[in-house]
C-alpha positions as CSV (number, residue, x, y, z in Angstrom):
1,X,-18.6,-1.1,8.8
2,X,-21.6,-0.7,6.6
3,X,-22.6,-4.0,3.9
4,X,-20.9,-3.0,1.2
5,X,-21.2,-4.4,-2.3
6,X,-19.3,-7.6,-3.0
7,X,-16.4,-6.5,-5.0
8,X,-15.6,-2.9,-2.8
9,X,-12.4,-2.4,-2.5
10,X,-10.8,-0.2,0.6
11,X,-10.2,2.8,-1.5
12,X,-13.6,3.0,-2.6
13,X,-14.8,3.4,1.1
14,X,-15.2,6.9,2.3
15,X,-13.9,7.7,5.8
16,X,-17.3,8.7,6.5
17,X,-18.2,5.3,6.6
18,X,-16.6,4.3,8.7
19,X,-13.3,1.9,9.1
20,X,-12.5,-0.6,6.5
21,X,-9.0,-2.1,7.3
22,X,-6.7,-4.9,6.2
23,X,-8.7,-7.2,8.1
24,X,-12.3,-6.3,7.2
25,X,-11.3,-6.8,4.1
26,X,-10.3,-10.2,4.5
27,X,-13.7,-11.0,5.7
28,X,-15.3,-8.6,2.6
29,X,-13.3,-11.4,0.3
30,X,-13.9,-14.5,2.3
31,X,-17.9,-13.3,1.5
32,X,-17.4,-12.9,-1.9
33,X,-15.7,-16.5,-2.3
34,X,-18.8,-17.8,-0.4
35,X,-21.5,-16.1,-3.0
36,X,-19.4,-17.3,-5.6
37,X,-19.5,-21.0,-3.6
38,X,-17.5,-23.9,-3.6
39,X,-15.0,-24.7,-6.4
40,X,-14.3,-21.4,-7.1
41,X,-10.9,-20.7,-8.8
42,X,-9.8,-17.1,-7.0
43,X,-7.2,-14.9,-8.6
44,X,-5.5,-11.9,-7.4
45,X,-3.9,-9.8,-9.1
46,X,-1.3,-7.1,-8.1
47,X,-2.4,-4.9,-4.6
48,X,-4.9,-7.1,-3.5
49,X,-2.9,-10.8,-3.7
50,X,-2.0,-10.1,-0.2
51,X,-5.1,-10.7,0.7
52,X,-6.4,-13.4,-1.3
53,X,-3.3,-15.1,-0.2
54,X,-4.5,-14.4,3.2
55,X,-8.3,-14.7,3.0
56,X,-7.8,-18.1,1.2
57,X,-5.8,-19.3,3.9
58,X,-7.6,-18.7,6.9
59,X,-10.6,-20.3,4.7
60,X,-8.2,-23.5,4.3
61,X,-7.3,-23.5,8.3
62,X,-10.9,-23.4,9.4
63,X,-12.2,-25.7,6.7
64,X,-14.7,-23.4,5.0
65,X,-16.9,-25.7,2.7
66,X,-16.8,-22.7,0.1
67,X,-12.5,-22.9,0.4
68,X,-11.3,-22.2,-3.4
69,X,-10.8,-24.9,-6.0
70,X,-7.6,-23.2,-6.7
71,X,-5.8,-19.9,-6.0
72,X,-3.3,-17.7,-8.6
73,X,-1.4,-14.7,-7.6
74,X,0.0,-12.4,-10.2
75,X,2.1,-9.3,-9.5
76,X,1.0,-9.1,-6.1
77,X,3.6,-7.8,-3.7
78,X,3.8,-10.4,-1.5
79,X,7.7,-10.1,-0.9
80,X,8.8,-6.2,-1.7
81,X,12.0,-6.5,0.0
82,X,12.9,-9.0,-2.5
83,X,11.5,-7.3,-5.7
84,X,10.6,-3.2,-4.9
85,X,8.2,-1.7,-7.5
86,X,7.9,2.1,-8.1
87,X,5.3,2.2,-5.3
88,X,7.4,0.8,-2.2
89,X,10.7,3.1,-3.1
90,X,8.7,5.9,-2.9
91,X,7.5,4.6,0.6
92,X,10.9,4.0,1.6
93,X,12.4,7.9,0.0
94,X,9.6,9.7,2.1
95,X,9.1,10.2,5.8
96,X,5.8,9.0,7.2
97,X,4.8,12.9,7.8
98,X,5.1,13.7,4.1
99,X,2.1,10.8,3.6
100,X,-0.1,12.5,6.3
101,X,0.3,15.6,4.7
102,X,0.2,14.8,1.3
């Protein structure tokens, strides 16, 4: 993975550079926390709460000195089986081939 500029999200990266999965992503947001330092309040908001939720907790079990002051989730998805939006019944109606092909 290339640096990329604080605040890229995965959508915004072009296959053609390269990978830039679930996980790098943790680590692109665990950056960002760090330039914004410590006492930062972090809020996520819809798609990416997942990871916030996640990024801001593997900051908490290592005890990064730039952990957030606080953290707010709004929308995210963190449970879809208990609340579906549009998005996830349309993954469930469709086979995985009709994503690869369309």
């Amino acid at each position: 993975m290339s640096t990329l500029p604080i605040g890229t999200m995965p959508r915004d990266v072009s296959l053609q550079d390269g990978g830039f999965d679930f996980g790098d992503f943790i680590d692109h947001l665990i950056t960002f926390i760090e330039v914004l330092g410590p006492g930062t309040h972090v809020v996520g908001v819809c798609q990416p709460c997942v990871a916030v939720l996640a990024a801001v907790a593997v900051m908490a079990e290592d005890s990064h000195p730039a952990q957030p002051r606080s953290m707010t989730l709004m929308a995210g998805p963190i449970d879809t089986r208990i609340n579906p939006t549009e998005v996830n019944r349309l993954a469930k109606s469709r086979p995985i081939a009709w994503f690869e092909n369309n």
